[in-house]
C-alpha positions as CSV (number, residue, x, y, z in Angstrom):
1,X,137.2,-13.1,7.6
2,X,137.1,-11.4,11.0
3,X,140.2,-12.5,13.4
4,X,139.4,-14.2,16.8
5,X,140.5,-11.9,19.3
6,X,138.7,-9.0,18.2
7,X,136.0,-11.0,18.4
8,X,135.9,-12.2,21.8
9,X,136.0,-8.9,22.4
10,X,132.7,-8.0,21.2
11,X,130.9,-11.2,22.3
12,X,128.9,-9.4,25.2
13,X,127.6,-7.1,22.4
14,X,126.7,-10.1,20.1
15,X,125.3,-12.1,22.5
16,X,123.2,-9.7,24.7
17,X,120.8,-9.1,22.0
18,X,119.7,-12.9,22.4
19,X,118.0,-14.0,25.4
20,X,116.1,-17.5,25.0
21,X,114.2,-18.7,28.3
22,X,112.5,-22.1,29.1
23,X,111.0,-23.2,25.7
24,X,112.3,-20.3,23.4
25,X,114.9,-21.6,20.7
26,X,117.0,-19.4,19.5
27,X,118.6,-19.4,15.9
28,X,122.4,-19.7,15.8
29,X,124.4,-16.4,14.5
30,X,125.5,-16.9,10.8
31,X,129.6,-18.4,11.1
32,X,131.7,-18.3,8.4
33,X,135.2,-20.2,8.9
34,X,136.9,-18.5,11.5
35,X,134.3,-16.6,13.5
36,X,133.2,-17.7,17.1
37,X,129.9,-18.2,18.1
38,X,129.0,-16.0,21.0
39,X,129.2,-17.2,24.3
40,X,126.1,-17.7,26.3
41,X,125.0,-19.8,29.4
42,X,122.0,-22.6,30.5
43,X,120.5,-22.4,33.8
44,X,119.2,-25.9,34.9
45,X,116.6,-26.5,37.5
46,X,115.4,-29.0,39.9
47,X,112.6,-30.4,38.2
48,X,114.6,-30.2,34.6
49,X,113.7,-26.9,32.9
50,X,116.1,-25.1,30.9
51,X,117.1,-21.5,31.0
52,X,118.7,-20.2,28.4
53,X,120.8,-16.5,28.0
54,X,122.5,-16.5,24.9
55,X,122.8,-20.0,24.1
56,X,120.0,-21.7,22.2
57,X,117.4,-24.6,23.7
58,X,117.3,-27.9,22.7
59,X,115.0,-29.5,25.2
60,X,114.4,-30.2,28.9
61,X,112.4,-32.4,30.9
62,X,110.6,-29.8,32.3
63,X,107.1,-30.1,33.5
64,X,107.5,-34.0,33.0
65,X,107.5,-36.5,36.4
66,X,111.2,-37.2,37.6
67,X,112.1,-40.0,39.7
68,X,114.6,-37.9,41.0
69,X,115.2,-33.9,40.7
70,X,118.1,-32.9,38.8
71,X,121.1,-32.3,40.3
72,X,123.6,-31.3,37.2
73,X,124.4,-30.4,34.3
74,X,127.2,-30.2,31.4
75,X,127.6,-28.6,27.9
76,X,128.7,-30.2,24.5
77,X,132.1,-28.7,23.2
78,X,130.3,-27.8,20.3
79,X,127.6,-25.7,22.2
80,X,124.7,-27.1,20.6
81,X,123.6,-29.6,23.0
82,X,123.7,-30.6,26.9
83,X,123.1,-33.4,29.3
84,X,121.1,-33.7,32.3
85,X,121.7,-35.8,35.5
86,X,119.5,-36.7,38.3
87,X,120.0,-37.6,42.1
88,X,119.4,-41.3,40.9
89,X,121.9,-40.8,38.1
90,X,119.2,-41.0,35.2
91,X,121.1,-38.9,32.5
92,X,119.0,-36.7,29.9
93,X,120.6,-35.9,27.0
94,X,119.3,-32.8,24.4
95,X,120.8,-31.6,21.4
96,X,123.7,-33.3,19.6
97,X,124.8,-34.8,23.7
98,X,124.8,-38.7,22.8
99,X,123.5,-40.8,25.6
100,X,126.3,-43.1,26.9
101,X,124.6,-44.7,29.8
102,X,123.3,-43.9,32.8
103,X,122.5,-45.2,36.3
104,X,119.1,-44.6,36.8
105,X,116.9,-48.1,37.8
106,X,120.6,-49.0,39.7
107,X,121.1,-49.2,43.4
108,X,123.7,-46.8,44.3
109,X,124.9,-46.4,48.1
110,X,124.5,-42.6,48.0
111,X,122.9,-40.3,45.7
112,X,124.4,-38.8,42.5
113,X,125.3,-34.7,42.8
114,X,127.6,-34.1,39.7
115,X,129.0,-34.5,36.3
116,X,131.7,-33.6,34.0
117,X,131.9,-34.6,30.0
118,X,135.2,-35.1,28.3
119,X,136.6,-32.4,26.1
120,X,135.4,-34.3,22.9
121,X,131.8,-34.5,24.0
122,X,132.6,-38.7,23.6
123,X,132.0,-39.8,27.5
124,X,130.8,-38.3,30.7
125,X,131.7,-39.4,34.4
126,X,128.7,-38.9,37.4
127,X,130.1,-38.9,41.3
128,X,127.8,-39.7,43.9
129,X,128.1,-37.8,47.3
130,X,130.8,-40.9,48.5
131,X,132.8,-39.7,45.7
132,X,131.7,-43.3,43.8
133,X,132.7,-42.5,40.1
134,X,130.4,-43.7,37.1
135,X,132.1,-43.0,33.7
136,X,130.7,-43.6,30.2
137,X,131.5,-43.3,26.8
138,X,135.1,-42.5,26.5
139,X,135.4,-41.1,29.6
140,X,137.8,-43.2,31.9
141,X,137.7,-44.8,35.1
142,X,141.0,-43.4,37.1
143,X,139.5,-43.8,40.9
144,X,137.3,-42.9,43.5
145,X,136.7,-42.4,47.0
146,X,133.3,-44.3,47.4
147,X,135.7,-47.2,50.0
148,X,137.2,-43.6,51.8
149,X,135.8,-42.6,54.8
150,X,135.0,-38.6,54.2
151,X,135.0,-36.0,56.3
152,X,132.6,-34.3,54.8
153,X,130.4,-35.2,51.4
154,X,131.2,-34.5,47.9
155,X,129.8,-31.8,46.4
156,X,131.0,-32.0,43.3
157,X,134.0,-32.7,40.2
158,X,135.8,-31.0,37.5
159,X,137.8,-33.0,34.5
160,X,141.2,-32.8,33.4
161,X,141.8,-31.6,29.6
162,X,142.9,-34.9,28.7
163,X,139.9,-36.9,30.0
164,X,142.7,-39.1,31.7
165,X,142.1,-37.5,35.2
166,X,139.8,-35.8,37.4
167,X,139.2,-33.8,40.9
168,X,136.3,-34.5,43.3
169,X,135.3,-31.9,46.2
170,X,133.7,-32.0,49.0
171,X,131.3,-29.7,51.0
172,X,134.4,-28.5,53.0
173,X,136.5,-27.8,50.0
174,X,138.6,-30.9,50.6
175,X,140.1,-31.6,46.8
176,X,140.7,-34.9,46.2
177,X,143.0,-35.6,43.0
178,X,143.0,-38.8,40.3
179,X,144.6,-39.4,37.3
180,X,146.5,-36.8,36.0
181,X,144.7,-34.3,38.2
182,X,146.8,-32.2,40.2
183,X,146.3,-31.3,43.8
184,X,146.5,-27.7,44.1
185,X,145.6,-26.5,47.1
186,X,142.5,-26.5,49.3
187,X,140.3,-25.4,51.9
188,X,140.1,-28.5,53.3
189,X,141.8,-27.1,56.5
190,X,140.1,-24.0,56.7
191,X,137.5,-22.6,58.8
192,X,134.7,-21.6,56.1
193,X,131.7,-19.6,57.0
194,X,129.6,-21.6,54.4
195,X,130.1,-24.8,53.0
196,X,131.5,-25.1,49.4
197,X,129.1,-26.4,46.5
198,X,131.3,-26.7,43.5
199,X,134.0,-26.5,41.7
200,X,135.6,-25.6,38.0
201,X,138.6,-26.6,36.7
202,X,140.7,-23.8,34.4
203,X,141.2,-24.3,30.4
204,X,144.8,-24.8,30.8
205,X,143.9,-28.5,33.7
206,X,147.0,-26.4,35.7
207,X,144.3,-25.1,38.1
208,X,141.0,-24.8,39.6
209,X,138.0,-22.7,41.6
210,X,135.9,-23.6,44.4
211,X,132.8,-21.7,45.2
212,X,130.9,-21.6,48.7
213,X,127.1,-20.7,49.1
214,X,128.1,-17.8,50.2
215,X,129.6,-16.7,46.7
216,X,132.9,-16.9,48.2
217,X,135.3,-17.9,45.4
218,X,138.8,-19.8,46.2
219,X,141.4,-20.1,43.5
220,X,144.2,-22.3,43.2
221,X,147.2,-22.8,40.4
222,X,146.9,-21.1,37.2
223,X,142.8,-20.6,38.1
224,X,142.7,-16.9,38.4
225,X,141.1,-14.6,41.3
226,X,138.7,-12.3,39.8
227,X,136.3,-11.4,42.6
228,X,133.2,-13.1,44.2
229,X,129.7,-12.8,46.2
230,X,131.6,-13.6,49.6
231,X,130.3,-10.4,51.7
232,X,128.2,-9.4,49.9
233,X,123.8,-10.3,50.5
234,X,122.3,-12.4,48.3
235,X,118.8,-13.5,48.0
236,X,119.5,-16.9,48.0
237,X,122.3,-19.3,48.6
238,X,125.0,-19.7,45.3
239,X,125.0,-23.4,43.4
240,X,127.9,-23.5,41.2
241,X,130.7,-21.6,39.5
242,X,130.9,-21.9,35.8
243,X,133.9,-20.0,34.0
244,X,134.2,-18.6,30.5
245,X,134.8,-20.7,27.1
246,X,138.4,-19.1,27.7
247,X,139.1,-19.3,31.4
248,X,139.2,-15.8,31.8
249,X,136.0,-15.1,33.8
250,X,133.0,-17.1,35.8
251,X,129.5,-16.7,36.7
252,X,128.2,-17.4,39.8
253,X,124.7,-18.6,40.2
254,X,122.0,-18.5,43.1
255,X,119.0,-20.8,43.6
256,X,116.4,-18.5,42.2
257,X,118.8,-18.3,39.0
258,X,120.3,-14.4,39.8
259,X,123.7,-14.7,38.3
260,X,126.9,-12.8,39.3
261,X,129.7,-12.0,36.7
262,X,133.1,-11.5,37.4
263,X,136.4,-10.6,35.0
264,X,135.2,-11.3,30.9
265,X,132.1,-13.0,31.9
266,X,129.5,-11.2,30.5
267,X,125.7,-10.9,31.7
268,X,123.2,-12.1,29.9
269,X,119.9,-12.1,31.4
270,X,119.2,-14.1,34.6
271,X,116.5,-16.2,36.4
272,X,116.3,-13.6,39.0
273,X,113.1,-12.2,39.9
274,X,111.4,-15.0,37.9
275,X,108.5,-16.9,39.8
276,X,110.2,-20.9,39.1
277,X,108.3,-24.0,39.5
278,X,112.0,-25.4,41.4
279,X,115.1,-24.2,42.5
280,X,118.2,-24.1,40.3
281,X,120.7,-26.4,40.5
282,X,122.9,-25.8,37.8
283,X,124.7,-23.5,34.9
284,X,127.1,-24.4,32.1
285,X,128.5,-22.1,29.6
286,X,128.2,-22.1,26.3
287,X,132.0,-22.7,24.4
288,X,132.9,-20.7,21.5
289,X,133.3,-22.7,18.9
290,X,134.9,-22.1,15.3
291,X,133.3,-24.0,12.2
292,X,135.3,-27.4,12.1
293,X,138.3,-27.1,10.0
294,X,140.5,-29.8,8.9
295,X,143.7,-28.8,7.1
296,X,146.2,-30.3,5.9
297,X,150.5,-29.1,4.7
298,X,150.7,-29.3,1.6
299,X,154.1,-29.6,0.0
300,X,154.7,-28.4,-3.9
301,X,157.8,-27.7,-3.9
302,X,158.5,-31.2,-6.3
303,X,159.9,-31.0,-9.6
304,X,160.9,-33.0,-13.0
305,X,163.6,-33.1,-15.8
306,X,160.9,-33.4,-18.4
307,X,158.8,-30.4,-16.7
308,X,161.1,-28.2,-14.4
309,X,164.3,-29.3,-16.0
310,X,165.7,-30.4,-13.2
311,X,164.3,-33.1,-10.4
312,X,163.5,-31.0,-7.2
313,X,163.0,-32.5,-3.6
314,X,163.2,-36.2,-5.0
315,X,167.0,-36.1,-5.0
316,X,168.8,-35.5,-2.4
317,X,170.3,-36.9,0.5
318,X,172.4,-39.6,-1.2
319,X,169.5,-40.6,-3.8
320,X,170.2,-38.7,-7.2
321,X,168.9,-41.4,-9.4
322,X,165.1,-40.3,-9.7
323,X,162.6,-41.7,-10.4
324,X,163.9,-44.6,-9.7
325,X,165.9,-43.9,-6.3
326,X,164.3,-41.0,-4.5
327,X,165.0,-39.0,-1.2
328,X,161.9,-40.8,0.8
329,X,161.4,-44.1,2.4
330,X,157.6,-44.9,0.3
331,X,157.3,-44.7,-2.9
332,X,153.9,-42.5,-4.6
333,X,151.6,-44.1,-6.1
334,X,151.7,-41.3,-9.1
335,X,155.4,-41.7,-9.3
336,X,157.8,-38.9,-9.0
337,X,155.8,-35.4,-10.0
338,X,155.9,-32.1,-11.2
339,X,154.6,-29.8,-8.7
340,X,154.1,-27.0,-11.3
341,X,151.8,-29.0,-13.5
342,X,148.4,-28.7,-13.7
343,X,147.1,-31.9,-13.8
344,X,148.9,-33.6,-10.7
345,X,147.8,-30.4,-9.1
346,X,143.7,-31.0,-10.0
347,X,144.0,-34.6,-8.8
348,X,146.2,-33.7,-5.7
349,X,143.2,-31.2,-4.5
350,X,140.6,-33.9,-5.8
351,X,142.0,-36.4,-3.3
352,X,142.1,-33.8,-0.4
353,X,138.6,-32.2,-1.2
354,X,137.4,-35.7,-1.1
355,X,139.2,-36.8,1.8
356,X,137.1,-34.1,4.2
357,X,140.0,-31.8,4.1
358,X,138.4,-28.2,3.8
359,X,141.8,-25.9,3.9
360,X,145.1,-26.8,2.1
361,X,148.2,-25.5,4.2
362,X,150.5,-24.7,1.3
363,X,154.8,-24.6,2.0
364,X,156.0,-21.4,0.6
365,X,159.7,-20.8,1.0
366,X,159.4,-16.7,0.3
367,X,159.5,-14.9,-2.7
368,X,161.0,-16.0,-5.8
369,X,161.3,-19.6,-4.8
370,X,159.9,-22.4,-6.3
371,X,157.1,-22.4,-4.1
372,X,156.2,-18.9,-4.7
373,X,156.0,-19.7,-8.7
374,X,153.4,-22.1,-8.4
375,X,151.9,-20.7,-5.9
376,X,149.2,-19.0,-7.9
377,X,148.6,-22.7,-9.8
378,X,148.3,-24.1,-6.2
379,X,145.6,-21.5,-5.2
380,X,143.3,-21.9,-8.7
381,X,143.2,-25.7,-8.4
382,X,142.4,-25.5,-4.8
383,X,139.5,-23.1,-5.8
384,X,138.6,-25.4,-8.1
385,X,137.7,-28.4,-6.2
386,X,136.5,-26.3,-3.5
387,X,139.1,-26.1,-1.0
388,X,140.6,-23.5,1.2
389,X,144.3,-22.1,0.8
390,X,146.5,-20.9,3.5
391,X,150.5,-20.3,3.4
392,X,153.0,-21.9,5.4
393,X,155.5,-19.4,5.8
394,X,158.6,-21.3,6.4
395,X,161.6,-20.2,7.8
396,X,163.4,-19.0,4.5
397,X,167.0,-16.9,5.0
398,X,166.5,-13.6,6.2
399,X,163.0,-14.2,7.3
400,X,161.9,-11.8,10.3
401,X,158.3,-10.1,11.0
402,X,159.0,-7.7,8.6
403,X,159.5,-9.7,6.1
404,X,156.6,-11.4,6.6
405,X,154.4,-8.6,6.8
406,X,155.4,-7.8,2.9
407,X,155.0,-11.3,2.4
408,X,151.6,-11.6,3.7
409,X,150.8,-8.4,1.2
410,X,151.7,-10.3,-1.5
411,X,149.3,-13.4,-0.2
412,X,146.6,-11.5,0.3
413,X,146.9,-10.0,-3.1
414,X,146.1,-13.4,-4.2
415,X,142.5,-13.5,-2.5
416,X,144.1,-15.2,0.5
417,X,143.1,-14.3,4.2
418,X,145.4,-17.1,6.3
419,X,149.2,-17.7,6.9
420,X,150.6,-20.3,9.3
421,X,154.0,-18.9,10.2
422,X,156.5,-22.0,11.1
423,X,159.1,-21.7,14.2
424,X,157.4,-18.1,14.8
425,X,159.0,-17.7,18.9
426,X,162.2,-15.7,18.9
427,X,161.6,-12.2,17.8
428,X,160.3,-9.7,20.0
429,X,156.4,-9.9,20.2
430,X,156.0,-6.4,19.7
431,X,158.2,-6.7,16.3
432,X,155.1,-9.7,15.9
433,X,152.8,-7.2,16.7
434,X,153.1,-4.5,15.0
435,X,153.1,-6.8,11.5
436,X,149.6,-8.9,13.2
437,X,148.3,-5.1,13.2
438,X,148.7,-4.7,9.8
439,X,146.5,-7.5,8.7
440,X,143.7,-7.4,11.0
441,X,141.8,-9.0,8.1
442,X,143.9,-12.0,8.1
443,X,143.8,-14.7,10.0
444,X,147.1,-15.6,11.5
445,X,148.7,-19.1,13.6
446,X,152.2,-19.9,14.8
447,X,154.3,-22.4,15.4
448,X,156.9,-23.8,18.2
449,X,159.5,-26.6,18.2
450,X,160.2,-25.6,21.9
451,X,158.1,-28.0,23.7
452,X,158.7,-27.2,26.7
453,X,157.4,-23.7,25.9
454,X,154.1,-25.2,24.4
455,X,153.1,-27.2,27.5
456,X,154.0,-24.6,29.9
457,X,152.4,-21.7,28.1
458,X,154.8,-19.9,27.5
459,X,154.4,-19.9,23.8
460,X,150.5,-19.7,23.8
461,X,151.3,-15.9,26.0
462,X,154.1,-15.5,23.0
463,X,151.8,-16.0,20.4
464,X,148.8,-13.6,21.7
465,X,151.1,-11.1,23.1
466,X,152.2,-10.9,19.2
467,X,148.3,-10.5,17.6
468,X,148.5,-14.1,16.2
469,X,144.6,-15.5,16.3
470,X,145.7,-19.4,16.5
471,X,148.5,-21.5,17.3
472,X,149.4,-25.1,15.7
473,X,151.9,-28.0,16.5
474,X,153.0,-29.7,13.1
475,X,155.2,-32.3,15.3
476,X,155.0,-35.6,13.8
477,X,156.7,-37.6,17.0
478,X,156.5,-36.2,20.3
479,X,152.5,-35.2,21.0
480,X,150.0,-37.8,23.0
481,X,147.0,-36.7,24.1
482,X,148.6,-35.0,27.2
483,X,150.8,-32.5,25.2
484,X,147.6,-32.0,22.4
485,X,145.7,-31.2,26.2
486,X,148.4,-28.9,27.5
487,X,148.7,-27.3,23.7
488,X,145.2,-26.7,23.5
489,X,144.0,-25.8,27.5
490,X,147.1,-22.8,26.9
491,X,145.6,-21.7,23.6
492,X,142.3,-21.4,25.4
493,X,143.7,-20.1,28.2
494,X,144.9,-17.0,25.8
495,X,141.9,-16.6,23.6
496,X,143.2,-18.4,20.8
497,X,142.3,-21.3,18.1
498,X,144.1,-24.4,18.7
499,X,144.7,-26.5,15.5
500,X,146.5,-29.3,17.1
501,X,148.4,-31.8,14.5
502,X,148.0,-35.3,13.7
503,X,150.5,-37.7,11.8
504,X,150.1,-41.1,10.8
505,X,153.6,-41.5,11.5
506,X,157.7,-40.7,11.3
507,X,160.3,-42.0,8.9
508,X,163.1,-40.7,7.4
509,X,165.8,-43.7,7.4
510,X,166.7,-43.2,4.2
511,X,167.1,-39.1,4.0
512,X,168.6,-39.0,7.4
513,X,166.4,-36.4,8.4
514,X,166.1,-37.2,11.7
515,X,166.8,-40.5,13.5
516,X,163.6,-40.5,15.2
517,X,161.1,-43.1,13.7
518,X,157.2,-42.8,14.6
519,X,155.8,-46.5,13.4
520,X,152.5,-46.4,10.9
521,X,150.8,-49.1,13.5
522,X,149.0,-50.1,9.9
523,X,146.6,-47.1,10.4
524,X,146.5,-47.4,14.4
525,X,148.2,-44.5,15.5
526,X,146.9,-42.0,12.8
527,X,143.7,-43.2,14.6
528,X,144.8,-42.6,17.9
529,X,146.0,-38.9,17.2
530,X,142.7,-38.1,16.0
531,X,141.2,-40.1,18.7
532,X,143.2,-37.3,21.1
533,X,142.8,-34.2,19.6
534,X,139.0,-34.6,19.5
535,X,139.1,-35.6,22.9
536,X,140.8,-32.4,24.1
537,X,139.0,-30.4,22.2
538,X,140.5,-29.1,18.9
539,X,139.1,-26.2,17.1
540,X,141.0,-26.9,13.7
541,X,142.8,-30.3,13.0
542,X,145.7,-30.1,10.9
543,X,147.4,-32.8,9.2
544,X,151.0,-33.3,8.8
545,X,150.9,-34.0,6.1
546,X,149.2,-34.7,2.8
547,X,153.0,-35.1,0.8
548,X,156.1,-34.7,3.0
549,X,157.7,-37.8,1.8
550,X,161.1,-36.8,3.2
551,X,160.2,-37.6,6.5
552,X,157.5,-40.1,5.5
553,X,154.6,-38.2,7.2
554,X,152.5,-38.0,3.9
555,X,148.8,-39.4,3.2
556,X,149.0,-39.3,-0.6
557,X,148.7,-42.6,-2.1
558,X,151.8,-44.5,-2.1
559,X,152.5,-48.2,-3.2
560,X,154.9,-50.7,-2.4
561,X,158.4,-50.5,-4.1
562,X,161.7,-51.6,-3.7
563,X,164.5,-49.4,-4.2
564,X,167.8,-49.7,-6.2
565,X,170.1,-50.0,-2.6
566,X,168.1,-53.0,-1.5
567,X,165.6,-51.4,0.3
568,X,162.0,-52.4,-0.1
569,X,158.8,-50.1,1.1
570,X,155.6,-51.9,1.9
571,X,153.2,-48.8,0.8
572,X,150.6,-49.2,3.1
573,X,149.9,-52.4,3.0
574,X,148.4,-54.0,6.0
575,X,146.9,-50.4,7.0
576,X,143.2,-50.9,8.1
577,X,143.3,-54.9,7.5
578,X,143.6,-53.4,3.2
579,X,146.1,-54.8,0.7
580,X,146.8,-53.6,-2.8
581,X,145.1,-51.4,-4.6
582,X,143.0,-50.7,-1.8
583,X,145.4,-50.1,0.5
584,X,146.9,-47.4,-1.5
585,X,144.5,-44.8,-0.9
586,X,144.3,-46.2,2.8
587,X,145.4,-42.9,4.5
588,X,142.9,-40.6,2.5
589,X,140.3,-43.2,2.8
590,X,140.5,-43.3,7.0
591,X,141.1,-39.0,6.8
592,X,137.6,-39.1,5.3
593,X,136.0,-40.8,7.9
594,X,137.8,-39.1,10.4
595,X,137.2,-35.3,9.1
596,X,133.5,-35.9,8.0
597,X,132.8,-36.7,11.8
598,X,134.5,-34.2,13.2
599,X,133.0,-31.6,10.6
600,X,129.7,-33.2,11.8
601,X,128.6,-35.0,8.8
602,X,129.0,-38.5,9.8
């Protein structure tokens, strides 16, 4: 397992040997869990062909009669398929692109001349030069300006992470901002010696670019300034503005499909010099994508009388009557276990290996613990059923990067190559660093509590500026889609994997844990957290959690049960319209579902 940043780091090497143009497919580099497909670009014309440079072909409509020429285009998030729109809002879709909808045989007041999709690849949203909005799928409505009077035309849009927002511009880089979009800044009060023709938004939503047909480039909040064409004499006028998978570079590109490259962007062959049946219109990049991951914490830190010789993690916190009175507010269907034996083990990974879930995140609370015991157990009947096994380094006493560095030798003596280190931020990233160095081989993620420091960014910079690959968020109350967005456009914005997490909910009234209380919605809100990290684009999902029944997170079968102080647990009854027996495995059931689509097998 290579690590993502180095990576990146080589992608103009691994994709410049691959140049696919008009009808040439190209096969897809061989990626093993963890390693990014290399970024490449389409080049969209007029009459619908397809340039490809590094990215494969899936179709076009090419050399087939349009109603109307085409006017734009958008990728997939998962890079293997794109859509297509025309003047007259007819939308073509290639690849694995799902047609929504479109407007073609519609009357519309003024023509169609862009698109954006949602982060997920679930909707898309056309504008029409009045700055009318048309959105499909599950991309949302949030306003338009087709009543507005405009100064001049729009040109053009770019989407918000979150899919709740967007910005429209027009041909005299006037930004007008919906939804969560932010207004920040324009030219709309600025002589320009060219008109502007589109727009990009940044990874992170906190910013955007404007390009003029000139190849002048304007750059506004966290969007950064890496050069343009503005000067400088081109052949023909510049189209659109497209930046990198990770925000950290753009191509420009001209009518006759010469492309321009500025900070990472890397060049990949061009339409420049080529004799072309129509003029381009159009570029989108190609995103890097890991294979789908879903993971899940794991907790096996449980023990028995009969087994362990004492009960471990189900007393506690006032209950020290196990089984029957334990320290959780549901009650498992398998009854208090031994997290040592080998049997609860097997089925535990049976359930999660048929529930989708491809890694198992395993709680390890340093060496010598309980944790660390069965930790070996945990791995072989992982293996077993065909799973994954990472370690969740938790924050044990004395725990500091060099700590971890001699615990990560002992993981990887086990065959391991991932650790998720929990509340990572505090340390000095060059302390971080200098352990990350060690195991280049491994693939590394951290964690924050500081929520403020996640949506900011702040912790994303942290967490490259210490050689961590990935960053997760294990918070069972306080993400919505906006925070997953923020999470994820930062991690993106720094060149790292974003495995955002979900949770089908929050109690812990009987531990005391925490106060806070996160309701089940019978299924509905474990729904919508998946429904939101799709939608902004998550390259792992993690799961908190398969068995933290302390704070009543878990997915493991439970059933109902009412406990010796009076207080009764439903199970899951009621989750997903399912009562007894079948609501029991409710959780796993609905994980399957969820994980097989986003792995792309359903």
């Amino acid at each position: 397992m290579h690590r993502l940043p180095r990576l990146l780091l080589l992608l103009g090497l691994l994709a410049l040997v691959t140049v696919n143009v008009a009808s040439s497919p190209s096969g897809r580099a061989a990626a093993g869990a963890g390693t990014p497909v290399a970024a490449g670009y389409w080049l969209g014309a007029a009459d619908g062909g397809i340039f490809g440079y590094g990215a494969p072909f899936h179709g076009s409509v090419g050399g087939r009669p349009l109603q109307s020429p085409i006017v734009a285009m958008a990728p997939t998030p998962s890079g293997e398929g794109y859509w297509s729109v025309a003047s007259d809002g007819g939308v073509f879709a290639f690849g694995d692109a799902r047609f929504f909808g479109s407007m073609g045989g519609q009357r519309l007041n003024r023509p169609i001349v862009g698109m954006a999709a949602t982060a997920g690849g679930g909707g898309y949203w056309l504008v029409a030069s009045d700055g009318g909005i048309f959105s499909f799928g599950d991309a949302g409505f949030a306003g338009s300006t087709g009543s507005i009077p405009l100064v001049r035309p729009i040109v053009g849009m770019a989407s918000t992470p979150t899919g709740f927002g967007y910005w429209l511009v027009a041909s005299d880089g006037g930004i007008f901002a919906f939804g969560d979009a932010v207004f920040r800044g324009s030219t709309g009060d600025v002589r320009l010696e060219k008109p502007v023709v589109g727009m990009a938004a940044s990874g992170t939503g906190r910013g955007y670019w404007l390009v003029a047909s000139d190849g002048g480039v304007f750059s506004y909040g966290d969007a950064p300034y890496l050069g343009s064409a503005g000067g400088s004499p081109l052949k023909a006028p510049i189209v659109a503005i497209t930046p990198t998978p990770r925000g950290l570079g753009y191509w420009l590109v001209g009518s006759d499909g010469g492309v321009f490259t500025y900070g990472e962007a890397p060049f990949l062959g061009s339409a420049g010099g080529v004799s072309l049946s129509a003029p381009v219109v159009a570029m989108a990049a190609r995103p890097v994508r890991l294979d789908p991951e879903v993971s899940a914490f794991f907790y096996p830190w449980y023990g028995t009388v009969a087994r362990d010789g004492q009960w471990l993690h189900w007393n506690g916190y006032g209950h020290e009557s196990a089984p029957q009175d334990i320290a959780a507010d549901d009650y498992p269907k398998r009854a208090p276990y031994s997290s040592s034996d080998p049997g609860v083990l097997d089925a535990q990974m049976a359930e999660m290996s048929t529930a989708g879930i491809t890694t198992v995140v395993t709680s390890w609370w340093g060496r010598g613990s309980f944790e660390d015991m069965v930790l070996p157990s945990v791995v072989n009947a992982a293996r077993a059923r065909g799973l994954r096994v990472a370690v969740h380094i938790e924050p044990y006493g004395g725990r500091t990067p060099g700590s971890v560095a001699d615990d990560l030798a002992r993981i990887r003596a086990l065959g391991l190559g991932e650790a998720w280190v929990y509340e990572g931020m505090g340390p000095s990233a060059a302390s971080w660093f200098s352990t990350a160095a060690r195991f280049s081989d491994m693939r590394l993620y951290m964690h924050t509590s500081r929520l403020g420091d996640v949506l900011d960014g702040d912790f994303a910079r942290y967490a490259r500026g210490s050689g961590f690959d990935g960053v997760y968020t294990y918070d069972a109350i306080r993400f919505r889609r906006s925070q997953f967005a923020a999470a994820c456009g930062n991690a993106r914005r720094y060149r790292l994997i974003c495995a955002p997490s979900v949770a089908p909910g929050f109690r812990a009234t009987r531990t005391g844990v925490s106060a806070s209380f996160v309701g089940r919605d019978n299924g509905a809100r474990y729904d919508r957290q998946w429904s939101d990290v799709t939608a902004v684009g998550a390259d792992v999902v993690s799961i908190t959690s398969y068995n933290e029944w302390h704070e009543g997170t878990q997915i493991e079968p439970a059933v109902p049960y009412c406990f010796p102080d009076g207080y009764c647990s439903s199970g899951y009854d009621g989750a997903y319209g399912r009562t007894g027996a079948g609501a029991q495995t409710s959780y796993l059931d609905r994980t399957r579902d969820r994980a097989l689509s986003f792995l792309g097998g359903g």
